[in-house]
PDB file of N, H, CA, C and O in Angstrom:
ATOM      1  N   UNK A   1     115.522  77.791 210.196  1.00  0.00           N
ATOM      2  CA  UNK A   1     115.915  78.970 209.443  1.00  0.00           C
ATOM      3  C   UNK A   1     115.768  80.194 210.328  1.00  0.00           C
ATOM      4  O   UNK A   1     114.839  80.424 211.102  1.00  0.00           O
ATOM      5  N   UNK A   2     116.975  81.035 210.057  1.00  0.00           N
ATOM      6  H   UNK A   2     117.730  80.848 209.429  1.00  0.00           H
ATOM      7  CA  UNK A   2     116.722  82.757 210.842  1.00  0.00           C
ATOM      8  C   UNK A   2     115.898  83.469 210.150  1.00  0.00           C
ATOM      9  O   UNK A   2     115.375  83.261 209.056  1.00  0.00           O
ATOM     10  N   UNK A   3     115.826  84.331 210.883  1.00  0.00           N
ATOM     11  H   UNK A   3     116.251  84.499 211.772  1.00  0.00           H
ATOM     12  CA  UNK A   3     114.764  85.530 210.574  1.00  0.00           C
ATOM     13  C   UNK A   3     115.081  86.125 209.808  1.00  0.00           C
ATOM     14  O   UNK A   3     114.216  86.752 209.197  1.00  0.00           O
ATOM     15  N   UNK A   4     116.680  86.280 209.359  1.00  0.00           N
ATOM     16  H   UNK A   4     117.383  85.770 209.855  1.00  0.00           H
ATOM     17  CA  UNK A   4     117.302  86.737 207.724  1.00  0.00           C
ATOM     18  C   UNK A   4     116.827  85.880 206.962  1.00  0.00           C
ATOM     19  O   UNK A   4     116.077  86.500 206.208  1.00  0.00           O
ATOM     20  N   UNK A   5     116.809  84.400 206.603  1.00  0.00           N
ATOM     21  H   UNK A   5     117.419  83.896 207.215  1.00  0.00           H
ATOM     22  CA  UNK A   5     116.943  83.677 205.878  1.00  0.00           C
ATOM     23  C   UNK A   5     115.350  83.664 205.175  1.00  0.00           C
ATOM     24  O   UNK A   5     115.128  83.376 203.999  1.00  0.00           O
ATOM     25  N   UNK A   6     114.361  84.029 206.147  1.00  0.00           N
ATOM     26  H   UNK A   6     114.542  84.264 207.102  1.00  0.00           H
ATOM     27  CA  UNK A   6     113.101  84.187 205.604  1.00  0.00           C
ATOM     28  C   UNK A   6     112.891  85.675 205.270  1.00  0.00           C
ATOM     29  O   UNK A   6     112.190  85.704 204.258  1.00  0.00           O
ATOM     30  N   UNK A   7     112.998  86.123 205.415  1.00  0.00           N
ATOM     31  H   UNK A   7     113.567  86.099 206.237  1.00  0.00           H
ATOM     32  CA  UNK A   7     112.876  87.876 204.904  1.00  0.00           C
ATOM     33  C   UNK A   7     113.396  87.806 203.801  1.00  0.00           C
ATOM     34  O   UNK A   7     112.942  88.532 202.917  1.00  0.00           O
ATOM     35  N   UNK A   8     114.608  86.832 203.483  1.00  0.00           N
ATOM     36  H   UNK A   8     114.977  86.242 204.201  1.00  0.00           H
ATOM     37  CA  UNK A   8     115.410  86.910 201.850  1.00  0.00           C
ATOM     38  C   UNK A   8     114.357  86.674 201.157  1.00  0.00           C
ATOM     39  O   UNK A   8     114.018  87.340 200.180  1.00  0.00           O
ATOM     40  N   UNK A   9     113.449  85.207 201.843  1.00  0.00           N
ATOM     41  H   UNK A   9     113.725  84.666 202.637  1.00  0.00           H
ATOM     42  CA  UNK A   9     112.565  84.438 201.129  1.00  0.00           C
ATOM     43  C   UNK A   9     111.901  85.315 200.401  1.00  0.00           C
ATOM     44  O   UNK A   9     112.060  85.503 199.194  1.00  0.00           O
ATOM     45  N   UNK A  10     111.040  85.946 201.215  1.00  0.00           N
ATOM     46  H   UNK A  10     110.910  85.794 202.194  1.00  0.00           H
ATOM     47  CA  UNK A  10     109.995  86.808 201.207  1.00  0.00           C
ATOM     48  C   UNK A  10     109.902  87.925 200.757  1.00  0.00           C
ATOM     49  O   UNK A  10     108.819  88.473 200.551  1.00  0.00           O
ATOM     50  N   UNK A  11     111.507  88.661 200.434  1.00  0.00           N
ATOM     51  H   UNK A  11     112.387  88.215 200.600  1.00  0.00           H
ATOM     52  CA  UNK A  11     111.794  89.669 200.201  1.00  0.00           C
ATOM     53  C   UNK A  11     112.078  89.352 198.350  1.00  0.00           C
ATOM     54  O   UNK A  11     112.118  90.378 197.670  1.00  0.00           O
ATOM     55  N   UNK A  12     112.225  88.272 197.749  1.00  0.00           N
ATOM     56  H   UNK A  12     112.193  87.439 198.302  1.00  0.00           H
ATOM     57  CA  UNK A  12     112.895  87.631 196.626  1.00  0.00           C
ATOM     58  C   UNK A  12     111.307  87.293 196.130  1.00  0.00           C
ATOM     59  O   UNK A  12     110.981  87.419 194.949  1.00  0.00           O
ATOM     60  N   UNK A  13     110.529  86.928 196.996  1.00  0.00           N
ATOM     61  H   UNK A  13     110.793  86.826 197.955  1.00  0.00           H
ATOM     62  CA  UNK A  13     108.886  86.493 196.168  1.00  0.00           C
ATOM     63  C   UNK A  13     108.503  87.204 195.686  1.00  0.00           C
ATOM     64  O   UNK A  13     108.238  87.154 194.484  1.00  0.00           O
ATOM     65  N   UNK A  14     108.250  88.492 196.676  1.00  0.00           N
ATOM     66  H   UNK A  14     108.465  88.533 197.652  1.00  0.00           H
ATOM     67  CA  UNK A  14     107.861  89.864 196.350  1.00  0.00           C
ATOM     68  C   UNK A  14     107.623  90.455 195.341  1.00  0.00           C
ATOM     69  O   UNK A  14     106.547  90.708 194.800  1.00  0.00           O
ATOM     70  N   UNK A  15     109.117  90.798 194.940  1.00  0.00           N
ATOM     71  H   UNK A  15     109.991  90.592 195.379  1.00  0.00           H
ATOM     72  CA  UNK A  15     110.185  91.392 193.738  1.00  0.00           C
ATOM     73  C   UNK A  15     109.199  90.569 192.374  1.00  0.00           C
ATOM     74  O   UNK A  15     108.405  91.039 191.559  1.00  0.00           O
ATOM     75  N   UNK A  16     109.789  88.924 192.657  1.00  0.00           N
ATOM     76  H   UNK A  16     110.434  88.543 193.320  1.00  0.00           H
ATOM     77  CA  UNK A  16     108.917  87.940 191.482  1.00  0.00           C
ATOM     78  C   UNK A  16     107.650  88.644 191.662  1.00  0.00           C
ATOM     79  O   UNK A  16     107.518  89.478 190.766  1.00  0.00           O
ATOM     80  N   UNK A  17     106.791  88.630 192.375  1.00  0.00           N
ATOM     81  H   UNK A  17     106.898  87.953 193.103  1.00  0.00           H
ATOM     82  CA  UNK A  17     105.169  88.787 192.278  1.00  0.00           C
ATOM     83  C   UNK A  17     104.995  89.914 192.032  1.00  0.00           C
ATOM     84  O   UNK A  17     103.783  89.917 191.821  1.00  0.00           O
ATOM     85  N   UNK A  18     105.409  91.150 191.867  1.00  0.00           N
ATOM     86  H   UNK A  18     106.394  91.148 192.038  1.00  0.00           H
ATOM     87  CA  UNK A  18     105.673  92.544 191.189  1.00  0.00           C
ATOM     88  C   UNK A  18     106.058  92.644 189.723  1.00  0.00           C
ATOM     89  O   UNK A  18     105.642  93.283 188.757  1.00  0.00           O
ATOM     90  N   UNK A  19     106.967  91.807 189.932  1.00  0.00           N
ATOM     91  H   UNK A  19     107.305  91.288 190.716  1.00  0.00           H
ATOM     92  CA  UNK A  19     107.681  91.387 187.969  1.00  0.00           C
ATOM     93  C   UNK A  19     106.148  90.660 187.213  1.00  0.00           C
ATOM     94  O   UNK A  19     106.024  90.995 186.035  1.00  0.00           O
ATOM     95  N   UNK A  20     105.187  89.877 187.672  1.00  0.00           N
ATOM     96  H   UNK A  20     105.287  89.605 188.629  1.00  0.00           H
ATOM     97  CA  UNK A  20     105.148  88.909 187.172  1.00  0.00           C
ATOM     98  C   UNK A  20     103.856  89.580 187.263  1.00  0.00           C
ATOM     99  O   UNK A  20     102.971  88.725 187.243  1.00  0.00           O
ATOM    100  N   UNK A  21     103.345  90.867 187.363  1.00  0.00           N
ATOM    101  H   UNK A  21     104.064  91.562 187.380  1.00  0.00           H
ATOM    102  CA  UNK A  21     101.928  91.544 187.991  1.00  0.00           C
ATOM    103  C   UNK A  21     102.252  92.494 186.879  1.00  0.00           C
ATOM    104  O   UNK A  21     101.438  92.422 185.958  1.00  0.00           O
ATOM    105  N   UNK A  22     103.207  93.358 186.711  1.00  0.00           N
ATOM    106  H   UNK A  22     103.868  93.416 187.459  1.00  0.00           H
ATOM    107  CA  UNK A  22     103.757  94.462 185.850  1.00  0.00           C
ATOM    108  C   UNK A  22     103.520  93.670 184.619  1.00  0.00           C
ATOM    109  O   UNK A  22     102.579  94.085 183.943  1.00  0.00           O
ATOM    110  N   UNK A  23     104.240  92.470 184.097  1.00  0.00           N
ATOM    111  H   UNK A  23     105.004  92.133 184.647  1.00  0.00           H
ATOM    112  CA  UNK A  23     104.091  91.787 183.026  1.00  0.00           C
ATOM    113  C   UNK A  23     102.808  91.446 182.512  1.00  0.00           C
ATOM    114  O   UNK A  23     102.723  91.046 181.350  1.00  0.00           O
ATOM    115  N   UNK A  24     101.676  91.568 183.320  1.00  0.00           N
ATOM    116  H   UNK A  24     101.745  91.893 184.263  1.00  0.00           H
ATOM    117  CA  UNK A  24     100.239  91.215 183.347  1.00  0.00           C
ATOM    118  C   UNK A  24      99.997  89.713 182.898  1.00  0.00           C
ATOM    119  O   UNK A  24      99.140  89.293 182.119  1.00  0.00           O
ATOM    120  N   UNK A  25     100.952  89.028 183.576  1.00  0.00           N
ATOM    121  H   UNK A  25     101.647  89.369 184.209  1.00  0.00           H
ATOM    122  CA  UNK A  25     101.068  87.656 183.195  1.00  0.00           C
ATOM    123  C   UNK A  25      99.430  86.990 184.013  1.00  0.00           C
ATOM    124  O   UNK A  25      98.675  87.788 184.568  1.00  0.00           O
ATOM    125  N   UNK A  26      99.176  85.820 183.967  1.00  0.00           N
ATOM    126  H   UNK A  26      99.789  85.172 183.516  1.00  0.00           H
ATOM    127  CA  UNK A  26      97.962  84.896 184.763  1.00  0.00           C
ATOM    128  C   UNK A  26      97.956  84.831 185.721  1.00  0.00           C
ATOM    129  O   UNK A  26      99.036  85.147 186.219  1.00  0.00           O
ATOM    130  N   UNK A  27      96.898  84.425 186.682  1.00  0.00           N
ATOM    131  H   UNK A  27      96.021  84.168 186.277  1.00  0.00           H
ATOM    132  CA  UNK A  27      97.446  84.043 187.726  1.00  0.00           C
ATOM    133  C   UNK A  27      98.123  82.184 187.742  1.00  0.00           C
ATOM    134  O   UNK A  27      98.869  81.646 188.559  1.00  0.00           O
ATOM    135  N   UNK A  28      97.671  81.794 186.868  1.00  0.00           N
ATOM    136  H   UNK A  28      97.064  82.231 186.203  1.00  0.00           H
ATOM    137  CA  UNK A  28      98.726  80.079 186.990  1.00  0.00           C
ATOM    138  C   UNK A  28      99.994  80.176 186.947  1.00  0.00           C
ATOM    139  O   UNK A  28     100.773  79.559 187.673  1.00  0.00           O
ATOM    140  N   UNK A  29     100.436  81.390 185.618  1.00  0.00           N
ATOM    141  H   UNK A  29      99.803  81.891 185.028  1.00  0.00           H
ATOM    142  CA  UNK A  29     101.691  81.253 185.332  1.00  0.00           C
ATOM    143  C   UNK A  29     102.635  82.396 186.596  1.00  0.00           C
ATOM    144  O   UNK A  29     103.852  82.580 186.576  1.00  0.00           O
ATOM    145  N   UNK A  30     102.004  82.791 187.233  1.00  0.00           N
ATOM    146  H   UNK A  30     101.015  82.641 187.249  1.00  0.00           H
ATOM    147  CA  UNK A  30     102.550  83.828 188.316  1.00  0.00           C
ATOM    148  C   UNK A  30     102.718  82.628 189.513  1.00  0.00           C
ATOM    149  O   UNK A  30     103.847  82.381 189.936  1.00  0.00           O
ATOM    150  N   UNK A  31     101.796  82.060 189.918  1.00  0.00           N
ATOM    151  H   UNK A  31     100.879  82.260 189.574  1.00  0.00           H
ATOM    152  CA  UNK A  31     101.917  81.152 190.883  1.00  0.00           C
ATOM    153  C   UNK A  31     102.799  80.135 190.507  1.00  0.00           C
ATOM    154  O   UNK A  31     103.322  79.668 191.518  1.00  0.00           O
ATOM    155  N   UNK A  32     103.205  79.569 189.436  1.00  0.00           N
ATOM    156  H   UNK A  32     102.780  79.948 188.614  1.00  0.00           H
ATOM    157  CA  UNK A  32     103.989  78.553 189.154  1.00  0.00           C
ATOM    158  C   UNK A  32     105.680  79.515 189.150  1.00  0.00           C
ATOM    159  O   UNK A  32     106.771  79.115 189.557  1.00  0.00           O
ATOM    160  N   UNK A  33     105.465  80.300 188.786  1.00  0.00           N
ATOM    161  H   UNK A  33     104.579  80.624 188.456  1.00  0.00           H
ATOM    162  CA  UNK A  33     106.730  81.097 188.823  1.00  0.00           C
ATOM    163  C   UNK A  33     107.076  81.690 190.584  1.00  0.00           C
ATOM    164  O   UNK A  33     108.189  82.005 191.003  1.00  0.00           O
ATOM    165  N   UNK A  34     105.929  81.709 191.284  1.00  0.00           N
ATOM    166  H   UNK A  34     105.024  81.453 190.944  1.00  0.00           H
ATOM    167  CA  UNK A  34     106.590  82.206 192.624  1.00  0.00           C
ATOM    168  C   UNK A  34     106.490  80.379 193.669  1.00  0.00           C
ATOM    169  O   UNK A  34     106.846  80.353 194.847  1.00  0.00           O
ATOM    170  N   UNK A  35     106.006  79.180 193.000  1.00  0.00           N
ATOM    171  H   UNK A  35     105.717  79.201 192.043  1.00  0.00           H
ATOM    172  CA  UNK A  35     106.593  78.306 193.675  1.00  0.00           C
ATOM    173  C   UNK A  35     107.847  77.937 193.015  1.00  0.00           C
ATOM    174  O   UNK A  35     108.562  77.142 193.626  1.00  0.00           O
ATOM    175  N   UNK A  36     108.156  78.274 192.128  1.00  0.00           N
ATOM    176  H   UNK A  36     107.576  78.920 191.631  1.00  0.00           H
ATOM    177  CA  UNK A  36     109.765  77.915 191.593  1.00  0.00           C
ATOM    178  C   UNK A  36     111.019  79.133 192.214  1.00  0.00           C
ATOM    179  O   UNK A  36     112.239  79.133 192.053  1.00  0.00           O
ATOM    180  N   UNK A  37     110.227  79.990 192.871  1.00  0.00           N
ATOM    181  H   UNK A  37     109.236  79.989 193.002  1.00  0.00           H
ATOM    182  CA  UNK A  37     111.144  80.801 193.747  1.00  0.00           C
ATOM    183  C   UNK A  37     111.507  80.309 195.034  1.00  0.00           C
ATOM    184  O   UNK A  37     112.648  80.150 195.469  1.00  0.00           O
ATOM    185  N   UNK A  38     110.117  80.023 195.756  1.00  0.00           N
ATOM    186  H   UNK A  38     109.190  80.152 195.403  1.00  0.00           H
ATOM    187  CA  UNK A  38     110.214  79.634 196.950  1.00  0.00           C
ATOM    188  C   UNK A  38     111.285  78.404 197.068  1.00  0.00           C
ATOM    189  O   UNK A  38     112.239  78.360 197.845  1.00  0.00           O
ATOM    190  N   UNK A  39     110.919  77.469 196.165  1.00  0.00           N
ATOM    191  H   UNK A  39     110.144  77.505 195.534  1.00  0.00           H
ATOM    192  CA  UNK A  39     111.620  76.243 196.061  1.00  0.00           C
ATOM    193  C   UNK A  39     112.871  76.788 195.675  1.00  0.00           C
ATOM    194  O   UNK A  39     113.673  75.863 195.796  1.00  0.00           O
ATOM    195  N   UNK A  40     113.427  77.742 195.297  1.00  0.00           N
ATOM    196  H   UNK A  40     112.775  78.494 195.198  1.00  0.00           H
ATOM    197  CA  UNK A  40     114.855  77.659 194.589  1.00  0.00           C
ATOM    198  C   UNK A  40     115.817  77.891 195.760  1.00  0.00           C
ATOM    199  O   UNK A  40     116.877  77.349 196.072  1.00  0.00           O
ATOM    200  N   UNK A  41     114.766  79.322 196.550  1.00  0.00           N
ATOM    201  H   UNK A  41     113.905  79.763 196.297  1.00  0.00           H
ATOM    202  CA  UNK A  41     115.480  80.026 197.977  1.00  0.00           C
ATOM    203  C   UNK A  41     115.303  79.160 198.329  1.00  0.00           C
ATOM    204  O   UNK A  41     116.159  78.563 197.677  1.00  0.00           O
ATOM    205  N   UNK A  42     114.696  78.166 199.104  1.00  0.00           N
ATOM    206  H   UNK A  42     114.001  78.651 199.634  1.00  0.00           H
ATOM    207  CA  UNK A  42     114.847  77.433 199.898  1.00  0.00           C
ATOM    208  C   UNK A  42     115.949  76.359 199.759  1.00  0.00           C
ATOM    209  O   UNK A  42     116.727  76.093 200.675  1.00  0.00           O
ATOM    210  N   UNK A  43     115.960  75.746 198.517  1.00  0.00           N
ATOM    211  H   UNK A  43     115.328  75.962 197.773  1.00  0.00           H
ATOM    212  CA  UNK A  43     117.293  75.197 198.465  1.00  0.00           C
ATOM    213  C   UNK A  43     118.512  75.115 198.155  1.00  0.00           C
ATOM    214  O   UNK A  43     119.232  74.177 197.812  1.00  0.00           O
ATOM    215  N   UNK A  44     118.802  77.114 198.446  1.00  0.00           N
ATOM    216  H   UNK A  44     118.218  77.875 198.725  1.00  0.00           H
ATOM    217  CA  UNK A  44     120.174  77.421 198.123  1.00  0.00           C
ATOM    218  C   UNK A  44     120.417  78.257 199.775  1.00  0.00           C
ATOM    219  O   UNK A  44     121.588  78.581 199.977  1.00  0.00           O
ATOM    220  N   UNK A  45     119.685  78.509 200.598  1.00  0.00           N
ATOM    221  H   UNK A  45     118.734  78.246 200.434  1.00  0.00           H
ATOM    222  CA  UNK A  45     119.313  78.566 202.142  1.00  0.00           C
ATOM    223  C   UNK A  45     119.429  77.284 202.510  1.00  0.00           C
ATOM    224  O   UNK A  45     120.516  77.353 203.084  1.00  0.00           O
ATOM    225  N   UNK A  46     119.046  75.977 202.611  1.00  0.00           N
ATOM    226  H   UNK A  46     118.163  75.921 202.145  1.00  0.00           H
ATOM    227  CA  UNK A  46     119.696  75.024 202.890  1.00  0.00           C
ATOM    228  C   UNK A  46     120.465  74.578 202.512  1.00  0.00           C
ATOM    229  O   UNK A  46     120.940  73.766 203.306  1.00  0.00           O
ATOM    230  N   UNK A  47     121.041  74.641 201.465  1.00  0.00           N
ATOM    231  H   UNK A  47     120.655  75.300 200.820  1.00  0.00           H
ATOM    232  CA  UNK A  47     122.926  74.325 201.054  1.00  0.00           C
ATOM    233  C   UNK A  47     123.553  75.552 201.916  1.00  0.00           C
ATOM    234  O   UNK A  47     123.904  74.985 202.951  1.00  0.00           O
ATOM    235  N   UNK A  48     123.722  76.253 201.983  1.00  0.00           N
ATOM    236  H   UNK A  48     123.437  76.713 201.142  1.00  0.00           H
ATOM    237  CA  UNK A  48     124.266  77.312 202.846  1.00  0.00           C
ATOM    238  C   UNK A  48     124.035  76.550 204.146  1.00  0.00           C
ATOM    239  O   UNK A  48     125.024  75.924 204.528  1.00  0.00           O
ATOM    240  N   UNK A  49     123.102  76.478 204.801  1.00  0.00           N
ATOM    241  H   UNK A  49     122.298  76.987 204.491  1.00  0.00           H
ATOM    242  CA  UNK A  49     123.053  76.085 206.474  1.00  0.00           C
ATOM    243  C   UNK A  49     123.863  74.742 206.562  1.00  0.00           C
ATOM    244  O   UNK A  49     124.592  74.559 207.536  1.00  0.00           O
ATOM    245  N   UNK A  50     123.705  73.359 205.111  1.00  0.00           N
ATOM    246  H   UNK A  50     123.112  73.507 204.320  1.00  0.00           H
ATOM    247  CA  UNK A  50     124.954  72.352 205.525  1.00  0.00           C
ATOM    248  C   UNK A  50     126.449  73.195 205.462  1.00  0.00           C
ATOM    249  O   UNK A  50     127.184  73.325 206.441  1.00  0.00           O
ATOM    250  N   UNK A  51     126.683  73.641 204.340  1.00  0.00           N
ATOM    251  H   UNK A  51     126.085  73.536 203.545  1.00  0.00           H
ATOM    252  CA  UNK A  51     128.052  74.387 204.291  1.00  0.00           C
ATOM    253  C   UNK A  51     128.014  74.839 205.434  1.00  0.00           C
ATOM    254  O   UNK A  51     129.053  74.332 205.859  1.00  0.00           O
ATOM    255  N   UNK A  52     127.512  75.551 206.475  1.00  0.00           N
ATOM    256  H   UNK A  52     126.669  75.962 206.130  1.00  0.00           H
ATOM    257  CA  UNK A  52     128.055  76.152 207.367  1.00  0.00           C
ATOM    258  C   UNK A  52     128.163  75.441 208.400  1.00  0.00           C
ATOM    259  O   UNK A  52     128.739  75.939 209.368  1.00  0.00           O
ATOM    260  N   UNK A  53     127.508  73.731 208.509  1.00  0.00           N
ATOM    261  H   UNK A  53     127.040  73.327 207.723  1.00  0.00           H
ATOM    262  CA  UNK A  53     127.561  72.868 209.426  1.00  0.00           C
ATOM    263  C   UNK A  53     129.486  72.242 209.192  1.00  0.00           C
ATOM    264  O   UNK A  53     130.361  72.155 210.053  1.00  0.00           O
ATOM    265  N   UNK A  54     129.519  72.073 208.417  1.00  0.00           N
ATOM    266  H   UNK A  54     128.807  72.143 207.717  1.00  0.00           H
ATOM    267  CA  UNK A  54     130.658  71.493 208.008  1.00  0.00           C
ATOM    268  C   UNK A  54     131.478  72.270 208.401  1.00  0.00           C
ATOM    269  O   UNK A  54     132.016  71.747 209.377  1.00  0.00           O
ATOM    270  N   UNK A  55     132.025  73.532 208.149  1.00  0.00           N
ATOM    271  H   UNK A  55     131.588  73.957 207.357  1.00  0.00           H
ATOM    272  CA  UNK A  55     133.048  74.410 208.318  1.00  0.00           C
ATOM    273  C   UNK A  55     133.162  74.928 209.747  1.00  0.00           C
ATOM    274  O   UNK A  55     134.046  75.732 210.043  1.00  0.00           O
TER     275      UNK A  55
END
């Protein structure tokens, strides 16, 4: 992965972990919500990197 592709990451957790801090949510339900981020970017950043193998 580029150095864009992780800054999105990181830049998209963030945002979640601000939303999810403002909301005064838990910390379980904050952490379960920023590994369902990580996991989501990550596998719409790797569909993008095959698509771009192919083309």
């Amino acid at each position: 992965m580029g150095m864009k592709n992780l800054a999105q990451i990181v830049l998209v957790t963030v945002v979640q972990f601000i939303a999810c801090y403002l909301a005064e949510w838990g910390v379980a339900e904050t952490g379960i919500i920023l590994l369902f981020v990580l996991l989501w970017q990550g596998l719409f950043i790797w569909l993008f990197i095959q698509i771009r193998k192919k083309n």
